[in-house]
C-alpha positions as CSV (number, residue, x, y, z in Angstrom):
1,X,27.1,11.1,-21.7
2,X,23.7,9.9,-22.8
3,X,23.7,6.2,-23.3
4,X,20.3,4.9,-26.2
5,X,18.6,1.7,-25.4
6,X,15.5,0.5,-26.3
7,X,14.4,-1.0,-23.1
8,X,15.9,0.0,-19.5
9,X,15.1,-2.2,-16.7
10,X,15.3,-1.2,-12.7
11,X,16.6,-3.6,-10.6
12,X,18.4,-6.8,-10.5
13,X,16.6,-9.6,-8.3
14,X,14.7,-12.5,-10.0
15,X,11.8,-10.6,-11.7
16,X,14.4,-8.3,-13.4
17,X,17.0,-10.7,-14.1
18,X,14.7,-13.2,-15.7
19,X,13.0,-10.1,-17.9
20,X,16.9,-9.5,-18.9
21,X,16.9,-13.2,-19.8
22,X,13.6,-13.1,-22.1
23,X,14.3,-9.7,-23.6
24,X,17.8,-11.3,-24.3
25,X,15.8,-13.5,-27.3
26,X,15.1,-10.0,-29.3
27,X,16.6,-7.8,-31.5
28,X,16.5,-4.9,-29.4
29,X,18.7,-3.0,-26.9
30,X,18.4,-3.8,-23.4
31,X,20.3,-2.6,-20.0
32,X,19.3,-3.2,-16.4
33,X,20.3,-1.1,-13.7
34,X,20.9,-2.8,-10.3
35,X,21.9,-0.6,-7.7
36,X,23.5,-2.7,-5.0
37,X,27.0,-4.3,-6.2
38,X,25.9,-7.9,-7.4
39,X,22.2,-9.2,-8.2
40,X,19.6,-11.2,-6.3
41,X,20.6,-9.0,-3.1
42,X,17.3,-8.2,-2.1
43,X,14.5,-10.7,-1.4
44,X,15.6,-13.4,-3.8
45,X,18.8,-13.8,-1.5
46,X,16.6,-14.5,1.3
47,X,13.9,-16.2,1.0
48,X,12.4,-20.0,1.3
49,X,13.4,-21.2,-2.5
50,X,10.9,-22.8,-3.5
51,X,9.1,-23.5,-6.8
52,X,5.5,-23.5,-5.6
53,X,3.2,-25.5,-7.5
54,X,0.0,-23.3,-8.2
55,X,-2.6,-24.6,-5.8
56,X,-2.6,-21.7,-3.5
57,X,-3.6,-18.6,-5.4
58,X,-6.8,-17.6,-6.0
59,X,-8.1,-18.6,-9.3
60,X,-8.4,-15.5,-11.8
61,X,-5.6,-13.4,-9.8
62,X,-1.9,-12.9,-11.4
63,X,-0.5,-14.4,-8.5
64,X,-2.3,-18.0,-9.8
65,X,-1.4,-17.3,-14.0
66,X,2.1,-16.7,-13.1
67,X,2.4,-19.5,-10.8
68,X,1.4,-22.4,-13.1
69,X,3.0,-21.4,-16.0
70,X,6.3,-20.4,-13.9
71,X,6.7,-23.3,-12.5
72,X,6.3,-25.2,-15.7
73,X,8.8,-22.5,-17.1
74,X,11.0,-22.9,-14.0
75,X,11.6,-26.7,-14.6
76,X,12.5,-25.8,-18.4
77,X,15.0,-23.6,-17.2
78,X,16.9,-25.5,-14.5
79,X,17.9,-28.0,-17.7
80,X,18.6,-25.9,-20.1
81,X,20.6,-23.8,-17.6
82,X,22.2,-26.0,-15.6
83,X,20.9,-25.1,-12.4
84,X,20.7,-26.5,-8.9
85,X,16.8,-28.1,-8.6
86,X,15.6,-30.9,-7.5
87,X,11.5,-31.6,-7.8
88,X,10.7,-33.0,-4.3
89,X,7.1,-32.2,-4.2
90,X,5.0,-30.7,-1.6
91,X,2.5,-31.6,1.2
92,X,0.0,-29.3,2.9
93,X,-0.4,-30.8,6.3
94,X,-4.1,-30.8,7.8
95,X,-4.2,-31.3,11.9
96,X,-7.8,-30.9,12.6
97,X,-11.1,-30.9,11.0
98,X,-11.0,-27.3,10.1
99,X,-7.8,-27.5,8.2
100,X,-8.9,-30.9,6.7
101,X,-11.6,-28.3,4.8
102,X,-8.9,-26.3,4.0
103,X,-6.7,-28.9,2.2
104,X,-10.4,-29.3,0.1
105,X,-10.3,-25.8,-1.0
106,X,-6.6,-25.7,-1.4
107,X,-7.4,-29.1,-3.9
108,X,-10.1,-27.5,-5.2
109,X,-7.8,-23.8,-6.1
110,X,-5.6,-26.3,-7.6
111,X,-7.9,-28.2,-9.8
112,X,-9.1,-24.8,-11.1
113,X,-5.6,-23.4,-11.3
114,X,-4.9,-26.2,-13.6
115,X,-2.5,-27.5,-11.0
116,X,-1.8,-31.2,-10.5
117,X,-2.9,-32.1,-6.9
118,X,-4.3,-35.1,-4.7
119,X,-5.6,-35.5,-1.1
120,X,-4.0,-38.3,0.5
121,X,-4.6,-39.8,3.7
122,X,-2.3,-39.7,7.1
123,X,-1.5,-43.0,7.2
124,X,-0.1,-42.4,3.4
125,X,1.2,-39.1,4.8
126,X,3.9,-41.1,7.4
127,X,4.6,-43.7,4.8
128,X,6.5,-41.0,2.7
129,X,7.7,-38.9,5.4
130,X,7.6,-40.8,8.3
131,X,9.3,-38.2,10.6
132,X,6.3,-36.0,10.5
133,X,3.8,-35.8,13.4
134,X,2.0,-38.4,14.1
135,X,-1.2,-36.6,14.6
136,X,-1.7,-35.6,10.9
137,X,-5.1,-36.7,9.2
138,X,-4.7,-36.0,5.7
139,X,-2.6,-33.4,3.3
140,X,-2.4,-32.6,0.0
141,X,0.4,-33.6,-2.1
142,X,1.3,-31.3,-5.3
143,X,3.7,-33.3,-7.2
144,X,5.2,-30.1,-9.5
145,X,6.4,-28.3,-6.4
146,X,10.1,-28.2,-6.3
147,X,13.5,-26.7,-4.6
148,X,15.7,-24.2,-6.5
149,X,18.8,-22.1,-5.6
150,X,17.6,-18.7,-6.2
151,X,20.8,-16.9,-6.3
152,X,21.8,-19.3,-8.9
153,X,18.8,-19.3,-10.4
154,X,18.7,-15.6,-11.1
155,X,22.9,-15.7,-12.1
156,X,21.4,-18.2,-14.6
157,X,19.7,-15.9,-15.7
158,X,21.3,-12.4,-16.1
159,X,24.8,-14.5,-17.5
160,X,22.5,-15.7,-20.3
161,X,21.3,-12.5,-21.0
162,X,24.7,-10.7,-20.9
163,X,26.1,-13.4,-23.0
164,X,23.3,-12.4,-25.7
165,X,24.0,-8.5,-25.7
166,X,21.7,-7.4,-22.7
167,X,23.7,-5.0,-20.7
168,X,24.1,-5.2,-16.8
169,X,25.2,-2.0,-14.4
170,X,25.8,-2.7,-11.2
171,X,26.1,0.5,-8.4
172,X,23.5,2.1,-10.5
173,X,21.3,3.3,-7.7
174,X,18.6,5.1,-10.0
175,X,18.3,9.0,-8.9
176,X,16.3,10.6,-11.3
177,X,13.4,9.8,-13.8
178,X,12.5,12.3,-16.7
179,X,10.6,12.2,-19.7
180,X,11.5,14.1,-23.2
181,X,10.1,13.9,-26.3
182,X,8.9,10.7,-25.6
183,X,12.1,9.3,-24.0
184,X,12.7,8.4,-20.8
185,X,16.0,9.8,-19.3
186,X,17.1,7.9,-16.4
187,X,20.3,9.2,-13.7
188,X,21.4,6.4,-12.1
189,X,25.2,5.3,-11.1
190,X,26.3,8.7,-12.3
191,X,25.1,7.9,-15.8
192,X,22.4,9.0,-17.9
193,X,20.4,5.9,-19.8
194,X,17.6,7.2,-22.1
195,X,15.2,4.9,-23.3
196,X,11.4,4.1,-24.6
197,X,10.6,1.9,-22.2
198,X,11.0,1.0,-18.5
199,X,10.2,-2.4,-16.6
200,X,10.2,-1.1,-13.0
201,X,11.2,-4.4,-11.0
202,X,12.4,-2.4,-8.0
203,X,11.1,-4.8,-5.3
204,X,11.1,-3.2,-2.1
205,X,11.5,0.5,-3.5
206,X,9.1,-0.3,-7.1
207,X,6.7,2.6,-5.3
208,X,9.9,4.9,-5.6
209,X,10.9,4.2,-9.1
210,X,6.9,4.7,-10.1
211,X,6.7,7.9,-8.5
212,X,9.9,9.2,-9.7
213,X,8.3,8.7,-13.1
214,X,5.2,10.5,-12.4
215,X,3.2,7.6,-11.2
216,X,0.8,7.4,-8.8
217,X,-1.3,4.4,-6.2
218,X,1.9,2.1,-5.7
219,X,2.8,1.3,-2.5
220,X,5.1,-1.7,-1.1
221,X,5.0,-2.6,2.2
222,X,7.7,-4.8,3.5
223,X,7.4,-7.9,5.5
224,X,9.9,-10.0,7.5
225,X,10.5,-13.4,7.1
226,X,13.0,-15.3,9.4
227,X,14.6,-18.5,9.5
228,X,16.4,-21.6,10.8
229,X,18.9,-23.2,9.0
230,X,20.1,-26.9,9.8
231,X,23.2,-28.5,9.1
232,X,23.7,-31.4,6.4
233,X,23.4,-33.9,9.5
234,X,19.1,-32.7,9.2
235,X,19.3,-32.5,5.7
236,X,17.1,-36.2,5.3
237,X,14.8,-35.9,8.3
238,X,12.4,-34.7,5.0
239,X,12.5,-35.5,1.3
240,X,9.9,-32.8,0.2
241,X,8.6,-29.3,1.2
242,X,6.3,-29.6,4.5
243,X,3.5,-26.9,4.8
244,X,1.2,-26.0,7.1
245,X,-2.5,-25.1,6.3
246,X,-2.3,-21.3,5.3
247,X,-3.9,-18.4,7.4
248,X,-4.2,-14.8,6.7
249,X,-0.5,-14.2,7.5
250,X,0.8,-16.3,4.5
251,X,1.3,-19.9,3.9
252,X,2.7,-20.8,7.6
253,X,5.9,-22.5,8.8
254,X,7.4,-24.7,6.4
255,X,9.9,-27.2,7.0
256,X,11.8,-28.3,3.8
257,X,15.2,-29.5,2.4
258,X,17.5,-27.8,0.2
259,X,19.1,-28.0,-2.9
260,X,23.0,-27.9,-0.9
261,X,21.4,-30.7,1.5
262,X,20.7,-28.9,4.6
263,X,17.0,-28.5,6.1
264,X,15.5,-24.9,7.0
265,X,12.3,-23.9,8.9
266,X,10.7,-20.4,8.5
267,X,9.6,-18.0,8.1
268,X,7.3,-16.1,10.2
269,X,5.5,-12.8,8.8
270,X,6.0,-9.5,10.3
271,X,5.5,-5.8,8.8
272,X,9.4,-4.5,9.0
273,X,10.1,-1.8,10.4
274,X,12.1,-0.3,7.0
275,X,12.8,-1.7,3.3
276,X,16.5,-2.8,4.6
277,X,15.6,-4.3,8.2
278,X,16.8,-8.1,8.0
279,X,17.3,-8.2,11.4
280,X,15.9,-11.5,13.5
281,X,14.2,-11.4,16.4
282,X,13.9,-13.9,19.7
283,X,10.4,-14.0,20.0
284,X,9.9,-14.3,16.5
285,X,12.4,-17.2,16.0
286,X,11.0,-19.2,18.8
287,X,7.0,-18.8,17.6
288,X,9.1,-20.8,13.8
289,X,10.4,-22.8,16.4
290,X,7.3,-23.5,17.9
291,X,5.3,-24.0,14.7
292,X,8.0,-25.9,13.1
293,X,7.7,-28.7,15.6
294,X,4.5,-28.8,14.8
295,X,5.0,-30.5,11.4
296,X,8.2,-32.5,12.1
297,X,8.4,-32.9,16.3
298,X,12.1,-34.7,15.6
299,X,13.8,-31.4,14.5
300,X,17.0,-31.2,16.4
301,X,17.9,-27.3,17.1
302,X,21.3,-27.9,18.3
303,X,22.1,-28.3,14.5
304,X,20.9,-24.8,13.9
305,X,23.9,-23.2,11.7
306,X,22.3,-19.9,11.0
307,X,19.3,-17.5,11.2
308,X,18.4,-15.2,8.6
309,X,15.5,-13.0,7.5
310,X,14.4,-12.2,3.9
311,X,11.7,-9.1,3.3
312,X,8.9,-9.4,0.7
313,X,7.6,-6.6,-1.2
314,X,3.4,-6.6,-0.7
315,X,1.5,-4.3,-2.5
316,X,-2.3,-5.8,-2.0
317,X,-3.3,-9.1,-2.2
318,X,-2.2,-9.5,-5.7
319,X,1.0,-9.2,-7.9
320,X,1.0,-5.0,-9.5
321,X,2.1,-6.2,-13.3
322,X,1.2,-4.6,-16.3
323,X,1.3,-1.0,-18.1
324,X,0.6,1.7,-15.6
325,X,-0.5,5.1,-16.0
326,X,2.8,6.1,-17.0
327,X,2.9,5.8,-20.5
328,X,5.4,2.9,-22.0
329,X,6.0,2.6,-17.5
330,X,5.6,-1.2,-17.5
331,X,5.5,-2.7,-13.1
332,X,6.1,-5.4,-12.1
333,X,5.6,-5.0,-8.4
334,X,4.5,-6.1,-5.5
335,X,6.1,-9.8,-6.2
336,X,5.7,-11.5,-3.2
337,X,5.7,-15.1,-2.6
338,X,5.1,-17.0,-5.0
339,X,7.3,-14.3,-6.7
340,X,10.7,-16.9,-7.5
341,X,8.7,-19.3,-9.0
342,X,5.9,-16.5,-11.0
343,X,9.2,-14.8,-12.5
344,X,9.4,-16.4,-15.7
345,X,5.8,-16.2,-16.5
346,X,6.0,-12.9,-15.3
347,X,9.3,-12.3,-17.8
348,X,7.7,-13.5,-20.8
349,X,4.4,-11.7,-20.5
350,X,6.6,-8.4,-19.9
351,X,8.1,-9.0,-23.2
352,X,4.3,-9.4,-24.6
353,X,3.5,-6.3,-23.3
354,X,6.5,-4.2,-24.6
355,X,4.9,-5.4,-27.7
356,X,1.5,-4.1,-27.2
357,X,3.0,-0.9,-26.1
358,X,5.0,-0.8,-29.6
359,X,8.1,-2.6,-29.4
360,X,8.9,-4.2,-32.6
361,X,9.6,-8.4,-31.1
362,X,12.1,-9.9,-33.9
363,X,13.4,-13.3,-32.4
364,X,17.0,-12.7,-32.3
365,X,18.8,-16.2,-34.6
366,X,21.7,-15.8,-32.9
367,X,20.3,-16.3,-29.0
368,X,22.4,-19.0,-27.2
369,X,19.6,-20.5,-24.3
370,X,21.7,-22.9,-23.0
371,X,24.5,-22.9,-19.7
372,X,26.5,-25.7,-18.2
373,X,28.2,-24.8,-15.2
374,X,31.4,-27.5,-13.2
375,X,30.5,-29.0,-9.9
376,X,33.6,-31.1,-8.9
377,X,31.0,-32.7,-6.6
378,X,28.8,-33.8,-9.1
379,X,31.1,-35.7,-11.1
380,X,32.8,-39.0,-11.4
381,X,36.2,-39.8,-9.9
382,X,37.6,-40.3,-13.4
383,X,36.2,-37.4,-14.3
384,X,37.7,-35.2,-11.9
385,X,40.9,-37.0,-12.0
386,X,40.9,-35.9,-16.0
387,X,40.3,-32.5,-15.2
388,X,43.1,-32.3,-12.0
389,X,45.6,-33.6,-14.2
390,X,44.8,-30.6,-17.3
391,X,44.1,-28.0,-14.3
392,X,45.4,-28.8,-11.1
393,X,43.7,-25.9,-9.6
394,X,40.3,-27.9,-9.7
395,X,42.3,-30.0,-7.1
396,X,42.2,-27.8,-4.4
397,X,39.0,-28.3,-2.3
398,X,38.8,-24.8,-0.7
399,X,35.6,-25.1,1.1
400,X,35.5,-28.5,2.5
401,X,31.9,-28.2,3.8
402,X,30.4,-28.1,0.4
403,X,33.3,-29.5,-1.2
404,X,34.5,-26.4,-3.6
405,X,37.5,-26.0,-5.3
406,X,39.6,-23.2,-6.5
407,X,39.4,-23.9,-9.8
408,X,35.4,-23.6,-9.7
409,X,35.6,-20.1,-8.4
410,X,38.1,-18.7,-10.4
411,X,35.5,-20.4,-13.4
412,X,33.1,-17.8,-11.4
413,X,35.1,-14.7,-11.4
414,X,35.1,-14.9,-15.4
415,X,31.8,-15.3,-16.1
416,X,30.2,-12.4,-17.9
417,X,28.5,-10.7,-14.2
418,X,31.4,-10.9,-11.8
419,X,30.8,-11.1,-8.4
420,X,33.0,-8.7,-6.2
421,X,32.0,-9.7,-2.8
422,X,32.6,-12.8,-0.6
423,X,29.2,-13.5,-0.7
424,X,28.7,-13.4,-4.3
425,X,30.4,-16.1,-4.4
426,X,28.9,-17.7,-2.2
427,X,25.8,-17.1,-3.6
428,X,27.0,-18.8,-7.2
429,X,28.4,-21.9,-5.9
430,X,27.5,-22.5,-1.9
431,X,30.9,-21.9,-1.0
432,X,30.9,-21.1,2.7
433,X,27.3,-22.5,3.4
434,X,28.0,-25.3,5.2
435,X,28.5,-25.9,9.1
436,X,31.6,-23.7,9.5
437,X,29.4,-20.9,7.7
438,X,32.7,-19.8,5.9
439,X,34.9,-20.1,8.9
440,X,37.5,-22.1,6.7
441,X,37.5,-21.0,3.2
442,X,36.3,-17.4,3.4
443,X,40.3,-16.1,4.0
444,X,41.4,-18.2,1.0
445,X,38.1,-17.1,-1.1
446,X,39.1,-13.6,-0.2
447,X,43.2,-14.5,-1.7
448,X,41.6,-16.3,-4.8
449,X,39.5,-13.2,-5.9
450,X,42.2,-10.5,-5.1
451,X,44.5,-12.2,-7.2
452,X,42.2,-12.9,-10.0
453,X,40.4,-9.7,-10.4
454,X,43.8,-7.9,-9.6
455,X,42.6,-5.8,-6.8
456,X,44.3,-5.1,-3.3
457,X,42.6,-7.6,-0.6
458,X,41.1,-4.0,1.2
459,X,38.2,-3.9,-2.2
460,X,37.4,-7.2,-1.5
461,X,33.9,-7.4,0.4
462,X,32.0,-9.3,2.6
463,X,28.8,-8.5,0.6
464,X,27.1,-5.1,0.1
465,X,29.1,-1.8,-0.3
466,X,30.6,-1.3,3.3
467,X,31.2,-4.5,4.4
468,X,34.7,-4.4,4.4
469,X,36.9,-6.8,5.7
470,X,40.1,-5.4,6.0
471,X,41.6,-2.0,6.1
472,X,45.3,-2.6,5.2
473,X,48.4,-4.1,6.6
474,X,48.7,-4.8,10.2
475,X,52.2,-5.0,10.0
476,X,54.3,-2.5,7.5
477,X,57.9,-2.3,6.5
């Protein structure tokens, strides 16, 4: 069965989820195909979530258009809906003469950028973060940079847009791309979706989509990024996000807080070996090491909780977005960092473009732009004590690390995407990022959403299809 929609968009990570979110506002018919079994599985699971500020692209690329106007978009957003952000700032750390001239350019990228950005001296440096070394002579300090959750940030996002009529498949893997009388057919998920117009935000496979189409010229290369991540007992030792002066392999080691309250350092920047190698290495973790130290010499290691990796998709030096040679193809491609906070600026102009292509853009009156989510955490005693007593299932703290409760994650499992996997969860609330790493409330997670989504416990998975965590009874009557 053939299934009509005006728009089809490929793939389900923050570029795609926030163009769900912005088509969401018009009167036409939308659906975006994801083909793992959740969204923001790709790079916006891993990566260093962060709202950059703007001063680093070059003036006159994408990247830098996107970047200022994201993050102004991206702190609009986390109000309206109700997601975790928290606008620390950020310093670029000069240690020598030569990177003292390249906080001046970086100032100068900014000013032209139109980016808000000062060089302040080391003495000022220490004064705000004191734990930093010692031997620093100046940085610059971007006050618009920020920390975001990006799983939550793209949930935000692709819940708002289900919730005004966009459509979201997941395990829609797309297979085939054809074009009929102007149509585009796609196979994906063992369904057929035709449509005028696709917006290919593939991310690591945006060169496969393209050429199943017909196009030509794209190609993503992915790179590794790997991490440390600290336990809350390191989440203070910094109050804002810590760079190092950028070189040719990206904007170096940073050392930053997060929005849950733990600390990370990371990444590094290798070529990977395939689009799904997340794998970390030794020698790669202890150059972070190395580098991190650098910036912050106080960094205690023995509160290392986890390491991770996160690919980016590079295609060239800039971001590939626009109409291609495909006609009504739009990319967006290529959306390295600063891809999470670009994406929705890039969203919005995607929309723009649909119109230039011949899309007719009536604002829907009926578009509802606004989310509140409950964080038992976040509230007053009276207030949870209120809310106990109507639902006593907001009571029960089931992961005591971040301080979740059952009742929150059952709120989860009917929201209009539904997470299936442990780590969807996880992804939507922090449950199971703390120092036990899931340890504790993963088996009760696991109870909570077999029960409510009435499935046996064996469907129940860790994360991506395959990761199962238990094959039936060990014991049987």
């Amino acid at each position: 069965m053939k299934q009509a929609y005006d728009v089809i968009i490929i793939g389900g990570g923050i570029t795609g989820c926030a163009a769900a979110y912005e088509c969401s506002k018009y009167d036409f018919k939308t659906v975006l195909l994801e083909k793992e079994n959740d969204i923001a599985c790709g790079s916006t699971k891993a990566n260093s979530a962060i709202i950059h500020a703007g001063y680093d692209p070059e003036p006159g690329t994408l990247m830098a258009k996107y970047n200022a106007r994201g993050n102004e978009l991206a702190h609009r957003l986390a109000k309206k809906l109700d997601i975790p952000f928290r606008e620390t700032g950020s310093l670029v750390l000069a240690f020598s003469e030569e990177e003292v001239r390249e906080v001046r350019r970086l100032f100068e990228n900014g000013v032209r950028n139109g980016v808000p950005v000062e060089i302040i001296p080391g003495a000022e440096v220490l004064r705000r973060e004191p734990n930093i070394s010692k031997q620093v002579k100046c940085a610059l300090w971007a006050p618009t940079g920020a920390i975001i959750s990006p799983w939550e940030f793209a949930a935000a996002l692709i819940e708002t847009a289900v919730r005004n009529s966009v459509e979201c498949r997941l395990m829609s893997p797309v297979k085939r791309i054809n074009r009929q009388d102007g149509l585009f057919e796609v196979t994906a998920g063992g369904e057929k979706y035709r449509a005028k117009y696709i917006v290919n935000a593939a991310g690591l496979y945006a060169d496969k989509v393209y050429e199943m189409a017909g196009g030509q010229g794209l190609h993503i290369t992915p790179v590794r990024g790997e991490y440390f991540l600290f336990d809350k007992t390191m989440g203070g030792l910094v109050s804002t996000v810590v760079f190092q002066c950028p070189t040719k392999l990206g904007k170096g080691v940073v050392v930053a807080p997060t929005v849950h309250g733990n600390l990370y350092a990371g990444p590094d920047s290798k070529t990977a070996d395939a689009r799904d190698d997340t794998s970390t290495h030794r020698n790669e973790l202890e150059y972070i090491r190395e580098m991190a130290v650098k910036s912050v010499p106080t960094i205690d290691f023995s509160q290392n909780i986890r390491n991770f990796a996160g690919l980016r998709a590079v295609a060239g030096e800039d971001f590939v977005v626009g109409e291609s040679a495909v006609e009504n193809f739009i990319n967006a491609a290529g959306i390295k960092s600063p891809g999470l906070s670009s994406a929705p600026a890039i969203a919005e102009d995607i929309v723009q473009i649909l119109g230039r292509c011949g899309l007719a853009l009536r604002r829907k009156e009926t578009f509802r732009g606004e989310r509140r989510v409950l964080r038992m955490n976040e509230i007053s005693f009276e207030e949870q004590d209120a809310l106990i007593r109507e639902n006593p299932s907001y009571g029960r703290v089931v992961c005591r690390c971040q301080t979740i409760t059952e009742g929150e994650i059952i709120d989860i499992l009917h929201r209009p995407v539904v997470p299936r996997s442990i780590d969807g969860i996880k992804r939507r609330c922090a449950a199971g990022m703390g120092r036990c790493q899931g340890g504790f409330c993963e088996p009760r997670i696991h109870d909570i959403m077999a029960r409510e989504l009435g499935v046996p416990m064996k469907d129940i998975l860790q994360d991506t299809e395959g990761s199962y965590i238990v094959t039936g009874e060990t014991k049987e009557d």
